[in-house]
Phi, psi and omega in degrees: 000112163269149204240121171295178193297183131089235181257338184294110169260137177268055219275124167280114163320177181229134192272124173244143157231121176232121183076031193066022185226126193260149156288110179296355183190184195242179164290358191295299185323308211282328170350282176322288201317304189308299155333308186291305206281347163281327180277357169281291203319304189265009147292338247207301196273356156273003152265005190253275168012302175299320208259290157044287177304300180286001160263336156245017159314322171289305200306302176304303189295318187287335188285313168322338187283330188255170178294077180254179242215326182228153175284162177274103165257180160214153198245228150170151194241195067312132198207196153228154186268158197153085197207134165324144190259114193284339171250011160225106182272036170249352181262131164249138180239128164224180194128163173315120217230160134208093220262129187279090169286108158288093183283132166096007170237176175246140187325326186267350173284331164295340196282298222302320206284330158311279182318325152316318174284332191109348186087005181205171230179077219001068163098346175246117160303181213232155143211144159223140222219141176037241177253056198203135218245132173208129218265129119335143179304283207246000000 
């Protein structure tokens, strides 16, 4: 870290060479990000831990609301996500998901079962895509 006039610091990747082939930096700099991004995960996954039930006590009440015609099964994943935000297609959202395959409804009964939440699910967005009901982890 080199340090400027007044309080303003300059912080510097750190430069490597290894085996004669130079690094602008090392994998050491990415930690902090990895670090971060592991404790959203796992701030995120006691809530879903907490939650779960009553998510899909809702997903079953709102889907009992529509007509459907065949039985239902539904699965759920962990997956990760990358996708357009449908009511700003200049936004993109990617990240960890856990996306519901509603077997047996049809894409607009899934949409209808998004609009029912409202589109979003204490704080984690929604998306639906064919027949797959999808939570953001975190």
């Amino acid at each position: 870290m080199k340090k400027l006039k007044g309080k303003v610091k300059l912080i510097i990747e750190e430069e490597r060479k290894v085996g004669g082939i130079e690094f602008d930096n090392t994998t050491r700099d990415q930690f902090p990000y990895v670090e971060s991004a592991l404790n959203i995960l796992d701030n995120n996954f006691d809530w879903w831990r907490k939650n779960w039930e009553t998510l899909e006590e809702m997903i079953a009440l709102y889907l009992k609301k529509e007509d459907l015609k065949d039985n239902v099964r539904i699965s759920s994943r962990f997956t990760v996500f990358h996708g357009i935000d449908e009511k700003t297609p200049d936004v993109i959202w990617s990240g960890p998901v856990i996306s519901y395959s509603i077997n047996g409804a049809t894409p607009q009964q899934v949409k209808n079962i998004k609009d029912d939440f409202g589109g979003i699910y204490h704080g984690r967005k929604m998306f639906a895509h064919e027949n797959q009901l999808i939570f953001l982890f975190g």
